[in-house]
Phi, psi and omega in degrees: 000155180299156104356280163301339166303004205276351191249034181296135175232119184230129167286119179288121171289135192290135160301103170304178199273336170256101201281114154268122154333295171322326186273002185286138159286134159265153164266139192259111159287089204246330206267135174234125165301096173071351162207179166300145155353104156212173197274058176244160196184160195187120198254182160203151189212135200236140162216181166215128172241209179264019172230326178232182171242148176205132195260121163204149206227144171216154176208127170276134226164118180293280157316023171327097201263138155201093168265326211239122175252335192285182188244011178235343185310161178282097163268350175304290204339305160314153121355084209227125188252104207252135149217152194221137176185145175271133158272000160223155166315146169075351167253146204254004183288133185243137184274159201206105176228124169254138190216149176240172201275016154296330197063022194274142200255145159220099167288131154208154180245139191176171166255347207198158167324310215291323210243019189262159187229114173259152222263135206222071071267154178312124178290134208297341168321330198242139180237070186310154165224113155258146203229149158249150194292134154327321179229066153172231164196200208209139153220190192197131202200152153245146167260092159317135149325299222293323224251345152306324197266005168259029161218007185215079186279018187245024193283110178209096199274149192213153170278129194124320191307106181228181166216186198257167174178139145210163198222143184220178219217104120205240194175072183316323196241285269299187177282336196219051176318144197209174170201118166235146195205149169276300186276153177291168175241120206270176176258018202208125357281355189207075198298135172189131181302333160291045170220111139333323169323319202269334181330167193236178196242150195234104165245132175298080169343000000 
């Protein structure tokens, strides 16, 4: 991926009342990290009401890894469906929720590797469900306010409104370990999926 991809912007849609997916728009984890071309490939799609953000994330994928159950594991290591997003302007702290096809969750919060805390028994707020696909798997999950506004209170999505976000695709053991990500992870001074700098911005419908 450019560079210039870095000012990827995808609009979040108010959640109908009958959530279909389908009518949901996507984003394409398309900028590959650290490896070759391979046939994995992988979306996310966003909605909102006045009470949660809702999420599902997919990936087409052959080789599916779902080893890790525990509550201290490593979920990159798996098959693994990443979204990181600030929810306010101007602060670099982020939110990091990784999920495997276990529904085994790894939360954490920080501006940076070095500062992130990961939330530990997993916080019961968020219940992911996942699945497999025809040709991969999926998972769907809500992020509630209540549980954003006890680290961001001034947190209120509105139309117009936005926030940082990225989202990646990958798989540290798989057979065929990969990193897909929507906006790139620049190298220089430190490639890492943990720098807020590279996020693309999510404006609110």
């Amino acid at each position: 991926c450019r560079k210039e991809a870095l000012m990827k912007e995808y609009t979040i849609v108010r959640r109908p009342e009958k959530l279909d997916w389908s009518s949901i728009p996507s984003l394409q984890m398309d900028c590959l990290y650290e490896t070759e071309p391979l046939p994995i490939s992988a979306q996310a799609q966003l909605c909102y009401d006045d009470e949660a953000l809702y999420v599902r994330l997919s990936a087409v994928e052959e080789h599916i890894r779902a080893e890790n159950f525990g509550t201290l594991d490593e979920i990159c290591e798996d098959s693994c469906l990443e979204f990181f997003f600030s929810p306010m302007e101007g602060d670099r702290r982020y939110f990091n929720i990784e999920c495997n096809l276990n529904e085994k969750l790894y939360l954490g919060m920080g501006s940076n590797v070095q500062t992130l805390v990961r939330f530990v028994p997993e916080f019961p707020a968020i219940h992911p469900k996942a699945q497999r696909t025809a040709d991969g798997w999926e998972t769907v999950y809500s992020v509630p306010y209540s549980f954003i506004r006890q680290f961001f209170p001034a947190f209120s999505p509105a139309p117009g409104k936005t926030m940082k976000a990225n989202f990646y695709k990958c798989g540290d053991k798989t057979v065929q370990p990969h990193y897909l990500c929507w906006c790139p992870v620049v190298k220089l001074p430190a490639a890492s999926f943990h720098n807020p700098d590279t996020f693309g911005t999510l404006r609110f419908a």
